[in-house]
C-alpha positions as CSV (number, residue, x, y, z in Angstrom):
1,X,58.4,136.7,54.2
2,X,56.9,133.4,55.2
3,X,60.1,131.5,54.2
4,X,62.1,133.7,56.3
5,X,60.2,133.7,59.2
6,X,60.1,129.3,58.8
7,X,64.0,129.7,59.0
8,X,64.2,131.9,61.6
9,X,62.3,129.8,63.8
10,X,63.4,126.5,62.9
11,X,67.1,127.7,62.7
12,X,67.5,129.6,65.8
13,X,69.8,128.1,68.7
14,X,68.3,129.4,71.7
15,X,64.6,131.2,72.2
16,X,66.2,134.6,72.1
17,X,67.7,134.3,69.1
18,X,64.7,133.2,67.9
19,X,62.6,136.4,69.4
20,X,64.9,138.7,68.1
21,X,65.1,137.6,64.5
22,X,61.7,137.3,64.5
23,X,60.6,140.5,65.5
24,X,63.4,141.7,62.7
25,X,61.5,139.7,60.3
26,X,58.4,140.2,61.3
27,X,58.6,144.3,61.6
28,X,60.4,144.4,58.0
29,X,58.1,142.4,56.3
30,X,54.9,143.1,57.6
31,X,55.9,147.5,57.6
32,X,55.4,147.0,61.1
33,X,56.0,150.3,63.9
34,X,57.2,148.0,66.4
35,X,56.8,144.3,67.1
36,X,56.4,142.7,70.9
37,X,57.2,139.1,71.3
38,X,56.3,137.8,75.1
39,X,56.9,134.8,76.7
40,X,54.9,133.4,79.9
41,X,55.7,130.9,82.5
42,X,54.4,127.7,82.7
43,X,52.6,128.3,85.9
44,X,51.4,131.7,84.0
45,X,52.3,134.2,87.3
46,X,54.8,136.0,85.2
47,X,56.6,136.8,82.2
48,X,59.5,134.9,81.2
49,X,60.9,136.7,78.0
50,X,60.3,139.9,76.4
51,X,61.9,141.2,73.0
52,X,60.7,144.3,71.1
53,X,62.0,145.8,68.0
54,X,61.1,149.7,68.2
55,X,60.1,151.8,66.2
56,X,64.0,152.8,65.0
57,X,64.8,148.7,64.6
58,X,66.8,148.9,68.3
59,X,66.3,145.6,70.0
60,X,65.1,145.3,73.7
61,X,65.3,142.0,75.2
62,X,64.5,141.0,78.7
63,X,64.5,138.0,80.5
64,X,62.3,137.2,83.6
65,X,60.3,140.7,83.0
66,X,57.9,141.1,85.6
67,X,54.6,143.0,84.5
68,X,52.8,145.6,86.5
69,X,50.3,142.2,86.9
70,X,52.3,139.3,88.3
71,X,49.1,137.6,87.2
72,X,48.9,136.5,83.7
73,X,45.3,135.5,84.1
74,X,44.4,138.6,85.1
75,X,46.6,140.7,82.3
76,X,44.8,138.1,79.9
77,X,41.5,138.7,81.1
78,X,41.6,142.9,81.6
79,X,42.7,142.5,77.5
80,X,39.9,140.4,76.9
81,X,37.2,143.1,78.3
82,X,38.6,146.1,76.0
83,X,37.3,146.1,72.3
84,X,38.7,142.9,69.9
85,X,38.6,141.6,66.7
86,X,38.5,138.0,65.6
87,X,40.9,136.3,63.4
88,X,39.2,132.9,62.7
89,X,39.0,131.2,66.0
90,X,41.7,133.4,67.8
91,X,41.2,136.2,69.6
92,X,43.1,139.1,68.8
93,X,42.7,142.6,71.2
94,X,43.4,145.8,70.6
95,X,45.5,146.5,73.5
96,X,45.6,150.5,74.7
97,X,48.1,150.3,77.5
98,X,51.2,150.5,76.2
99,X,51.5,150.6,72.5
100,X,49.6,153.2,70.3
101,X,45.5,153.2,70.4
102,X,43.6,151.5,67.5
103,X,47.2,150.7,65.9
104,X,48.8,147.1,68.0
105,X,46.9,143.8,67.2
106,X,47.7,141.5,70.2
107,X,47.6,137.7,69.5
108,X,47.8,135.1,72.6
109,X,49.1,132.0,71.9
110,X,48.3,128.9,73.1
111,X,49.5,125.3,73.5
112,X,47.0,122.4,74.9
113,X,45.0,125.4,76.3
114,X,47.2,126.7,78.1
115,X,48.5,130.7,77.3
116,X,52.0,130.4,76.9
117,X,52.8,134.1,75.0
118,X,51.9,136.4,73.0
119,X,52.9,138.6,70.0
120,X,52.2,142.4,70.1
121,X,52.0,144.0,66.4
122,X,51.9,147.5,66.4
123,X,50.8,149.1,62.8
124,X,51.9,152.4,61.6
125,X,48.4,153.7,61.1
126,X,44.9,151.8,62.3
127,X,44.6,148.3,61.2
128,X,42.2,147.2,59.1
129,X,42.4,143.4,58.7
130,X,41.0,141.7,55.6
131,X,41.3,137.9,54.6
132,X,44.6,138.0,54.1
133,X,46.1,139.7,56.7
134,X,43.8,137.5,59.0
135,X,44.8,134.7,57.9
136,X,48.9,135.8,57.6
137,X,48.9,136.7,61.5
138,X,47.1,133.2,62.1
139,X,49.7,131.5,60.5
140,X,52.2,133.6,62.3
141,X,50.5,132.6,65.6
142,X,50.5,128.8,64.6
143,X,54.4,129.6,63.9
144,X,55.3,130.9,66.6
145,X,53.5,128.7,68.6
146,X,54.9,125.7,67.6
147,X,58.2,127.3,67.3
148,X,58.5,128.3,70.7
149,X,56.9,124.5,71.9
150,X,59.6,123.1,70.1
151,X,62.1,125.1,71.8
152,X,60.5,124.6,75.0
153,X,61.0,121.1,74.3
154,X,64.5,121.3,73.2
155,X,65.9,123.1,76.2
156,X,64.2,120.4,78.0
157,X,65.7,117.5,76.3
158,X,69.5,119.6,76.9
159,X,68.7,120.3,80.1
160,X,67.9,116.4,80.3
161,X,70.7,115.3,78.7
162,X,72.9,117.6,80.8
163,X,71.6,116.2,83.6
164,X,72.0,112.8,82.4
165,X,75.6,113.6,81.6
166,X,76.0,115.1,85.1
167,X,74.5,111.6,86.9
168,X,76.7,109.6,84.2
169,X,79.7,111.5,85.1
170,X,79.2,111.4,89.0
171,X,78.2,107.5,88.4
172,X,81.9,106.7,86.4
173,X,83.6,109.3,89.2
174,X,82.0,107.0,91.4
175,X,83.0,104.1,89.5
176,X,86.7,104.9,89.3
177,X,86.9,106.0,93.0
178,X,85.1,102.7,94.1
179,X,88.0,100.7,91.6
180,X,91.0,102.9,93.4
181,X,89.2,102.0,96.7
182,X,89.3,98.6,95.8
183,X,92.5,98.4,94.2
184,X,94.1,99.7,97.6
185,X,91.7,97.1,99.4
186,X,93.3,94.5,96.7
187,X,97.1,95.8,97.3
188,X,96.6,95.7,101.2
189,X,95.0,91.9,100.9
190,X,98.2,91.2,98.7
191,X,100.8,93.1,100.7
192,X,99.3,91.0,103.7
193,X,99.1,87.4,101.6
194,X,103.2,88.1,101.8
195,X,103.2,88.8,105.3
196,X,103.7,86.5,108.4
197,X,101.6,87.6,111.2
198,X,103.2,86.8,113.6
199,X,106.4,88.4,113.1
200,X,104.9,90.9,109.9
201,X,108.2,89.5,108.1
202,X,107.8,88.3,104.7
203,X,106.3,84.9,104.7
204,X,107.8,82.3,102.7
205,X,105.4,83.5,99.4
206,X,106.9,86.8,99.9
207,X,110.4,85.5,99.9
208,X,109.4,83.4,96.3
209,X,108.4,86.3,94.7
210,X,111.2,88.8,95.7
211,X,114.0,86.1,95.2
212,X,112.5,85.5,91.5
213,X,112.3,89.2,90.5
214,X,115.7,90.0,92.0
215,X,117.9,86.7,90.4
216,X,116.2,87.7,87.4
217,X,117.9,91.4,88.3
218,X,120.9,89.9,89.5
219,X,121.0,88.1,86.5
220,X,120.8,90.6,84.0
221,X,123.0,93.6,85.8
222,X,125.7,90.7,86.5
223,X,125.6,91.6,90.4
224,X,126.0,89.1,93.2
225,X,123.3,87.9,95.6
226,X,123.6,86.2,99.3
227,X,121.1,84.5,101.0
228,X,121.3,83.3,104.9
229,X,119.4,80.8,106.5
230,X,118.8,81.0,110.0
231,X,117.9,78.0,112.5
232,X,117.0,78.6,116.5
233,X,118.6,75.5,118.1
234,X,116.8,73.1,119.7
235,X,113.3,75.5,119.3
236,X,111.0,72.1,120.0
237,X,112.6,71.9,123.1
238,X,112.2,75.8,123.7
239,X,108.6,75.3,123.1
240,X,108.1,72.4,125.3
241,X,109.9,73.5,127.9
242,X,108.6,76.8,128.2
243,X,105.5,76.7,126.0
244,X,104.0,77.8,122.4
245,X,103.4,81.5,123.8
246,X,106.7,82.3,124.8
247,X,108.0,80.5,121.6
248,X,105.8,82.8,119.8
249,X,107.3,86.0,121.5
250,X,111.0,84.2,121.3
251,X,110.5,84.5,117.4
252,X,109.3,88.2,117.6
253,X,112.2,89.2,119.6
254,X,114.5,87.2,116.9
255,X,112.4,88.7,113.7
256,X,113.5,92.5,116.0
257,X,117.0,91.7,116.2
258,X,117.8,90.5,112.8
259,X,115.7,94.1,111.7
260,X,118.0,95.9,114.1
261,X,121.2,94.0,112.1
262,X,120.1,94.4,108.6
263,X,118.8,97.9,108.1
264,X,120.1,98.5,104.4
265,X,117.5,99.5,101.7
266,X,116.7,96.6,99.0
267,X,117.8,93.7,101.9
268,X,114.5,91.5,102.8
269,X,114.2,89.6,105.7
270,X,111.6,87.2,105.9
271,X,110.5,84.3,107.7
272,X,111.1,81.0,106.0
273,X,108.9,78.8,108.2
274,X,108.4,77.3,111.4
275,X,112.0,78.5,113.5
276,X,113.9,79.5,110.3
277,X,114.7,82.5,109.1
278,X,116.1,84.1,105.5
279,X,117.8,87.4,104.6
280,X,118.4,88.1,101.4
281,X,121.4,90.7,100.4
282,X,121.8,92.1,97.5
283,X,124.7,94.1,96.3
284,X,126.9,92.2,99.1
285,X,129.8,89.5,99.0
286,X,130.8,86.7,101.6
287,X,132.6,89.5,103.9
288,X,129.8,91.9,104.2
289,X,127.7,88.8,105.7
290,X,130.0,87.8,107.8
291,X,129.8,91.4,109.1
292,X,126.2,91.1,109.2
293,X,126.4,87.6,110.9
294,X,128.1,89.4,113.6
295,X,125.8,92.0,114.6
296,X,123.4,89.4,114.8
297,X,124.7,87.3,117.1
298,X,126.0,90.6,119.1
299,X,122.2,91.9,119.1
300,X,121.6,88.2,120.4
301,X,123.5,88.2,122.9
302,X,122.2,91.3,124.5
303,X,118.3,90.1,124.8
304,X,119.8,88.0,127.0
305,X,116.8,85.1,126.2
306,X,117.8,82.0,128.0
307,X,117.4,78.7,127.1
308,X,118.0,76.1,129.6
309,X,116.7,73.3,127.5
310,X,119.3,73.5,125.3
311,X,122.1,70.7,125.3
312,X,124.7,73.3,123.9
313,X,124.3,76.1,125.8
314,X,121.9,78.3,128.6
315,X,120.7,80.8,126.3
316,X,119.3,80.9,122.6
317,X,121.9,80.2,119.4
318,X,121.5,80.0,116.3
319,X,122.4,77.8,113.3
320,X,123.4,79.9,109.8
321,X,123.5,78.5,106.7
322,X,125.1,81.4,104.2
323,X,125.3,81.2,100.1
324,X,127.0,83.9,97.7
325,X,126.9,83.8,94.2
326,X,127.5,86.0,91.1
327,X,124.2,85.2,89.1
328,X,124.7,82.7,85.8
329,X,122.3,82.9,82.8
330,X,121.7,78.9,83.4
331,X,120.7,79.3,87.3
332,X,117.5,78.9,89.2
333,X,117.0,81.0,92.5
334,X,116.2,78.0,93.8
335,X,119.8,77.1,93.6
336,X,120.8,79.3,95.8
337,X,118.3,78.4,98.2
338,X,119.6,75.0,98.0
339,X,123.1,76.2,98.2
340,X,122.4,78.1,101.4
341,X,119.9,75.4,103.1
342,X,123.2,72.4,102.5
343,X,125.2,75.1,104.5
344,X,122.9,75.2,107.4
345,X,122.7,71.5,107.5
346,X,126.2,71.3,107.8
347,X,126.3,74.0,110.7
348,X,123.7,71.6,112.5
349,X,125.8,68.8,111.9
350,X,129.3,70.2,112.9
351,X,127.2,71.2,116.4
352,X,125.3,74.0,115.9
353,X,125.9,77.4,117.2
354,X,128.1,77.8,114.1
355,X,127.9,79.7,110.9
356,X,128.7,77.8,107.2
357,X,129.5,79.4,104.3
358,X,128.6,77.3,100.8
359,X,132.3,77.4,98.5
360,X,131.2,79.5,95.4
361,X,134.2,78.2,93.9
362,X,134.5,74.6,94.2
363,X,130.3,74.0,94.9
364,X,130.9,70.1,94.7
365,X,133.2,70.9,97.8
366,X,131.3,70.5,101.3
367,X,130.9,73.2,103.2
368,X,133.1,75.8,104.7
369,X,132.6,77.3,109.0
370,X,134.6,80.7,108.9
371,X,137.3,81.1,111.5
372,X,135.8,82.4,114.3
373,X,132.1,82.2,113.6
374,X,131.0,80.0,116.8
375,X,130.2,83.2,119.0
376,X,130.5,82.0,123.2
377,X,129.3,84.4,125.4
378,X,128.4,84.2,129.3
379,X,125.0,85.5,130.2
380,X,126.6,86.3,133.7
């Protein structure tokens, strides 16, 4: 009997399993009528737990049971006035209220003086307690007593670690939002390191690293690329003539018209530096950017900006430099940078206002201007 009611207490998984194995146990063994297991608060106003095993072996369990007294003090003390008996140093009472009269032995346990339940043992006929018996329901109390401590204590400790686990959790969500936070923060910072601010083209860094990744497409899916430079003529004199702020908004309204010409997905636009330009086209040949040329100069033409210190003509041009090339395993993107940078210089050295195209097939050959790709037009 002793064994079993060690397992049952250090075995149990929750304090009711524990009360209601052990008031099985306790009942069988003993030839108990019926066995009351009770369970106070901590601040002692109320009962926590109640389990009895009647006198049929049914089980009755109850949690948060509230006694006719919501005063444990009080319930203690009115069982402390009626007659009791004495098991060593514990006092045990013959309680009359609601199990049978001169039968139930009721021990109160305690932990650190403080009353934290109690165990009702009702008897089949009066009790007589001897040595034995005394010192078998002392031992149950001691049991019990440090059972139900150590299952205090447990629950604390899993409610502690759940509550650690809770904090941990809501500290990595925390964690893991503050890293996507940042990460956006990081992507913004980068997407803007690529941007020119003044026009919010691609800056020249954003140029490098699209040009890289898409030759190294290019190069791979066998597909050709063409790359445009694009000069303002005489833009030093623009500025001195009609100052750095309305050069400023002259390269705005140039960065809107060559987005109003080149619309296609995957084409970038950026600016290259200072008055140039680049557009980069991918997918396209020679004729599709003369096509492209064209709009540009017609979307020119109808801002109408003048430009009267110009030597070639009243009203802004534009110097093109334009390189095609089906990718080679051996080539460098910067190649046909190059390529299409030599064909600017030439449209700068033929005059400007004109539009050069680098010979894909003979390279070592300078330079070709289209027919018809110096645009006049009269502002009127």
């Amino acid at each position: 009997a002793l064994h079993s009611l060690s397992s049952v207490c250090l075995e149990g998984r929750s304090i009711q399993s524990v009360l209601t194995q052990l008031a099985k146990v306790l009942r069988k063994s003993l030839g108990l009528n019926q066995v009351g297991l009770l369970l106070f608060a901590e601040n002692q106003n109320r009962l926590t737990e109640i389990c009895i095993e009647d006198t049929i072996g049914n089980i009755h369990y109850k949690k948060f049971f509230q006694p006719t007294s919501d005063d444990i003090e009080q319930f203690v003390n009115f069982l402390s006035a009626e007659e009791t008996m004495h098991v060593f140093d514990r006092q045990c009472y013959i309680e009359k209220y609601k199990f049978s009269k001169k039968k139930t032995i009721f021990l109160l346990l305690r932990c650190d003086d403080i009353h934290i339940g109690a165990v009702l043992l009702e008897y089949k006929d009066t009790v007589h307690l001897d040595k034995s018996k005394s010192m078998i329901l002392a031992w149950v109390s001691d049991l019990l007593k440090t059972c139900l401590s150590l299952k205090r204590s447990e629950l604390e400790l899993n409610d502690y670690a759940l509550n650690i686990k809770k904090v941990m959790k809501k500290r990595v969500d925390d964690y893991y939002e503050q890293v996507e936070a940042l990460k956006k923060e990081n992507a913004k910072l980068a997407q803007l390191t690529l941007m020119d601010p003044l026009t919010h083209l691609a800056n020249r860094r954003g140029l490098d690293v699209v040009l890289n990744r898409e030759f190294e497409n290019a190069k791979r899916h066998h597909y050709p690329l063409t790359l445009l430079i694009i000069d303002i003529d005489f833009f030093k004199e623009y500025n001195d003539f009609y100052g750095h702020d309305a050069g400023d908004q002259c390269l705005k309204r140039l960065a809107d018209v060559l987005k109003a010409a080149e619309r296609r997905k995957g084409s970038l636009i950026a600016r290259f530096g200072g008055d140039e330009f680049v557009i980069l086209l991918m997918h396209q040949t020679e004729d599709e950017a003369e096509m492209l040329v064209q709009r540009i100069q017609e979307n020119l033409l109808q801002t109408a900006m003048r430009h009267e210190a110009s030597t070639i003509a009243d009203h802004l041009t534009l110097s093109i430099g334009c390189a095609s090339s089906v990718t080679e395993e051996e080539m460098h993107w910067e190649s046909l940078l190059t390529r299409a940078d030599q064909a600017l210089y030439w449209a700068k050295q033929q005059g400007r206002n004109q539009v050069f195209f680098f010979p894909e097939e003979h390279p070592n050959n300078p330079p070709l201007k289209k027919p018809g790709s110096v645009v006049q037009w009269s502002l009127g």
